[in-house]
C-alpha positions as CSV (number, residue, x, y, z in Angstrom):
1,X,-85.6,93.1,196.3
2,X,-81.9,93.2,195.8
3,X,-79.2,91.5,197.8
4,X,-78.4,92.7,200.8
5,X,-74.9,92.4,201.2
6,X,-73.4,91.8,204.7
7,X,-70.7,94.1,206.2
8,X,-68.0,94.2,208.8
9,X,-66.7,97.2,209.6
10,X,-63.0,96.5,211.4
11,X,-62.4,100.5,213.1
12,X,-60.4,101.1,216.1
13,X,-61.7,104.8,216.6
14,X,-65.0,104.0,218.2
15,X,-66.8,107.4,216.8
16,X,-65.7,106.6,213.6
17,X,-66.9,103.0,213.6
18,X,-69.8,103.5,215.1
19,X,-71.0,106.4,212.4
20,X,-69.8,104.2,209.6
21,X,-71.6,101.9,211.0
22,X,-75.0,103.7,211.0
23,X,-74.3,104.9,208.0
24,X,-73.9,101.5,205.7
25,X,-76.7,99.9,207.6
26,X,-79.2,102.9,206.3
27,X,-78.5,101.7,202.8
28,X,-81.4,99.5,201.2
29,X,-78.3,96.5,200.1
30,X,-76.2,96.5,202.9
31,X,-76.3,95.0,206.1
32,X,-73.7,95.2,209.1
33,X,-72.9,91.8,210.6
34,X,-70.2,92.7,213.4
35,X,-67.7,95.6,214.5
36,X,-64.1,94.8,215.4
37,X,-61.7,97.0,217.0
38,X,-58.6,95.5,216.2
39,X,-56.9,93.2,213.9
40,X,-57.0,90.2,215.4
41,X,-61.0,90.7,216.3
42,X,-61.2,91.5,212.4
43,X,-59.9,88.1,211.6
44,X,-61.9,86.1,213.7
45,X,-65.3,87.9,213.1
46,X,-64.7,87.4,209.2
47,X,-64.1,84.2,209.7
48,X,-67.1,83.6,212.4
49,X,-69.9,85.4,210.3
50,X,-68.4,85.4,206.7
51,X,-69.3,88.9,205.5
52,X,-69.7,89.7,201.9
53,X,-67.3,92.8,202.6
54,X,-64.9,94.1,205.3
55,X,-63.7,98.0,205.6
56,X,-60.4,97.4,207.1
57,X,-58.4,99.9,208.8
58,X,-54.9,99.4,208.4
59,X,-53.7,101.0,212.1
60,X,-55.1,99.0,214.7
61,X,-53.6,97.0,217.9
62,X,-53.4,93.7,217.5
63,X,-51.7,93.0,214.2
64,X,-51.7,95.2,211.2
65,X,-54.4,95.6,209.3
66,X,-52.3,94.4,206.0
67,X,-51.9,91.0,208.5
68,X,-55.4,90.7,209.0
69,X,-56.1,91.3,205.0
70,X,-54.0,88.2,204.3
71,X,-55.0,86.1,206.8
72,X,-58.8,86.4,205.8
73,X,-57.8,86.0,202.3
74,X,-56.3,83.1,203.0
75,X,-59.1,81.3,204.9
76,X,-61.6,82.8,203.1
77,X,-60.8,84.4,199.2
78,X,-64.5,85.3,198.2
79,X,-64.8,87.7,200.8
80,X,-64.2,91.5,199.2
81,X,-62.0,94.1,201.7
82,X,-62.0,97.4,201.1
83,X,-58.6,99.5,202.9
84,X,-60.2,103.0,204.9
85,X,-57.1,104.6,205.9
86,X,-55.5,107.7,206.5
87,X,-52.4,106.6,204.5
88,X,-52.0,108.1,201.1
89,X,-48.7,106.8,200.2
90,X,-47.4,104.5,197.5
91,X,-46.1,101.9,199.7
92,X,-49.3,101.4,201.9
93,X,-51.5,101.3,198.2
94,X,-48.8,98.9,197.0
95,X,-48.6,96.5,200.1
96,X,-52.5,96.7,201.0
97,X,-53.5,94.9,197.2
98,X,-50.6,92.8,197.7
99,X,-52.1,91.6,200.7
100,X,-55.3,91.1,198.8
101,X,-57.1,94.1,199.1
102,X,-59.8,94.6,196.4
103,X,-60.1,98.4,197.3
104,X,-58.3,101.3,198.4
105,X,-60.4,104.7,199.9
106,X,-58.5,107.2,202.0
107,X,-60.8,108.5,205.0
108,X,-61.3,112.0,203.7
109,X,-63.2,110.7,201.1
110,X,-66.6,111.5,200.9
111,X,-68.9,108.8,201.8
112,X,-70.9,108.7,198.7
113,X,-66.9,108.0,197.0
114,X,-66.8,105.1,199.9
115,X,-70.2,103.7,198.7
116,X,-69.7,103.7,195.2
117,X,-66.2,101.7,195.4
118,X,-68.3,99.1,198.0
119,X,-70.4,98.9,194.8
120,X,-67.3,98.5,192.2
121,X,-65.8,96.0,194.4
122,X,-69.3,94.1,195.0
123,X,-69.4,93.1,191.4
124,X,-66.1,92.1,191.4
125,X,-64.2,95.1,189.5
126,X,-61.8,98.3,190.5
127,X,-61.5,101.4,189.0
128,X,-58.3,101.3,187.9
129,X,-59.4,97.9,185.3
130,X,-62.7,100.2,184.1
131,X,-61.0,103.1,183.4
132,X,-58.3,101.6,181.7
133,X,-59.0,98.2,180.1
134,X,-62.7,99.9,179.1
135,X,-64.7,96.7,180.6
136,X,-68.2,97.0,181.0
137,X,-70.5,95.3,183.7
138,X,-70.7,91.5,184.2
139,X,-68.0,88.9,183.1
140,X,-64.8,90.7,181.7
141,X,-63.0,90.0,179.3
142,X,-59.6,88.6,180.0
143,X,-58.3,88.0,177.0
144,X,-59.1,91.7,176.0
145,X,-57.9,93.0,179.4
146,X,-54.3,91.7,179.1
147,X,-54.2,93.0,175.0
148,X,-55.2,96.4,176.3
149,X,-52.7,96.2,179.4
150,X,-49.8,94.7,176.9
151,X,-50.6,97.5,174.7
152,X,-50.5,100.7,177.2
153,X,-47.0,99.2,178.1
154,X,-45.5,98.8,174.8
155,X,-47.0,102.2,175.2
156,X,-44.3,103.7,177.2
157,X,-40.8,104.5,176.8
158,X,-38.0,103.0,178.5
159,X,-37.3,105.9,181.3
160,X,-40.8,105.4,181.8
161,X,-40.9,101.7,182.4
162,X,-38.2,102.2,184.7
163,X,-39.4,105.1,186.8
164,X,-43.1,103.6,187.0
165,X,-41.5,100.2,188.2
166,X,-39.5,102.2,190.9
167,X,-42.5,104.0,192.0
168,X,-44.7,100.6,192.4
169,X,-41.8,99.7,194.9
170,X,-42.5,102.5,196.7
171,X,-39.7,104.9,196.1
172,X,-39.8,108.4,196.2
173,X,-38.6,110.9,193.9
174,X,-35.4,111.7,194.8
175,X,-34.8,107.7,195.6
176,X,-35.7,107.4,191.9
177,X,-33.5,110.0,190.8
178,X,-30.5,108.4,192.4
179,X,-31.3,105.6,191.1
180,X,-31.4,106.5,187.2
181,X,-29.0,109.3,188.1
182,X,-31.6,112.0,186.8
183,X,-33.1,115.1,189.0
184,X,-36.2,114.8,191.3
185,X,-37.8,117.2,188.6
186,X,-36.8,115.5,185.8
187,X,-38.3,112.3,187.5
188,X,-41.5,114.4,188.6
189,X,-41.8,115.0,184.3
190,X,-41.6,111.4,183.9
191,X,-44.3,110.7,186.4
192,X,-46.5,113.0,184.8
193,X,-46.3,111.2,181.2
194,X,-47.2,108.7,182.8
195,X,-50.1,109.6,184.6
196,X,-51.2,111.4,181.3
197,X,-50.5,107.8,178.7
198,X,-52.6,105.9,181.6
199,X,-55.3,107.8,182.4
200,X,-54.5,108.7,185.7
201,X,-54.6,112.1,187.6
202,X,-53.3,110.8,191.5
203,X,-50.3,108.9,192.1
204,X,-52.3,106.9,194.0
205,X,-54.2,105.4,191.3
206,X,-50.6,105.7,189.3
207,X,-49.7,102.8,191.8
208,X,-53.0,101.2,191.8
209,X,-53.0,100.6,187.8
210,X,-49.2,100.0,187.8
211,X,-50.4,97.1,190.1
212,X,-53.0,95.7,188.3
213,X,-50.8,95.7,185.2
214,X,-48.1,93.8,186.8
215,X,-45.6,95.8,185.8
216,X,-42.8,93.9,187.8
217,X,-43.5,90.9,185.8
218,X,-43.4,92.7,182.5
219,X,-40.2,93.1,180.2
220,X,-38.4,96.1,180.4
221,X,-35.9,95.7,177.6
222,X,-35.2,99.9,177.9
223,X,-32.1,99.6,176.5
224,X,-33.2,97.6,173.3
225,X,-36.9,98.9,172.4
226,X,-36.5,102.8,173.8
227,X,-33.6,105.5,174.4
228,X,-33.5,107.7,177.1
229,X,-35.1,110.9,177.4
């Protein structure tokens, strides 16, 4: 029989928690171990029972759900989190895996999408590495992985670097327009390169990969490798 792996679900909408609830513990490899309604609950269940995975709401009383993220993280790394929120923007993406999030579902999301990122993120991976990097199950490759990630940004022109580093920071649009002094459209045309040369179709998982590439530690060098466009 397969492990069953052990889950706290941290919810402050009781109907919601509760159906979540019944509805993980009727799969055959996962188990619920606790139910918190608030951050600060959150923390010290994880810490109390030590699940194997947490779906953390990010708006709850009590501290933040990106505060209770890093605190368990802190105390205890091995234990995978999955974000269930309503937020769909850049920022919360951008600061939830900063936190150490190892997963990202937005609530409207089918539970069958929910179940199969609990499964990605059990065996350690996230969608954004398989897509892109083109790892298989089991132990990746590292060495492989950071070739592949050097090589989709060498991939990318200078505008592009500079609007996809903007956009991991959580700026919109127009922000980034003022910034390169370019229109919100031309800006939108840039994003869409981009989206296309990675793989991507949401700017969610835009973020997500941008993230996982660590971009803001990569040269830029627009001026010297790339012009304009």
């Amino acid at each position: 029989m397969a492990k069953q792996h052990r889950v706290l679900i941290a919810e402050d909408q009781h109907l919601l928690r509760s159906g979540l609830c019944r509805m993980v513990s009727e799969l055959c490899d996962y188990s619920i171990v606790g139910e918190a309604s608030d951050g600060l609950e959150a923390y010290r269940l994880a810490i109390a029972t030590m699940p194997d995975l947490i779906l953390m709401d990010l708006s709850m009383p009590g501290g933040s759900g990106f505060e209770a993220i890093a605190a368990i993280k802190r105390r205890a790394p091995q234990i995978r989190i999955i974000v269930l929120t309503v937020h769909r923007s850049e920022e919360h993406v951008r600061e939830s895996f900063a936190a150490g999030a190892d997963g990202y579902v937005i609530k409207d999301a089918s539970f069958e999408d929910l179940v199969g990122e609990m499964r990605l993120v059990m065996q350690g991976k996230r969608n954004t590495s398989l897509d892109v990097c083109g790892r298989c199950a089991g132990a990746p490759d590292f060495a492989s992985a950071t070739r592949q990630k050097a090589h989709l940004w060498d991939a990318l022109t200078g505008r592009e670097r500079s609007v996809l580093r903007l956009v991991v920071e959580g700026h919109t649009n127009r922000q980034v327009g003022e910034h390169l002094k370019l229109s919100p459209k031309t800006i939108e045309k840039h994003r869409a390169n981009l989206m296309r040369k990675l793989g991507i179709t949401n700017v969610t998982g835009l973020v997500r990969i941008a993230i996982d590439m660590g971009v803001l530690t990569l040269p830029d060098e627009e001026h010297v490798h790339h012009p304009s466009v």
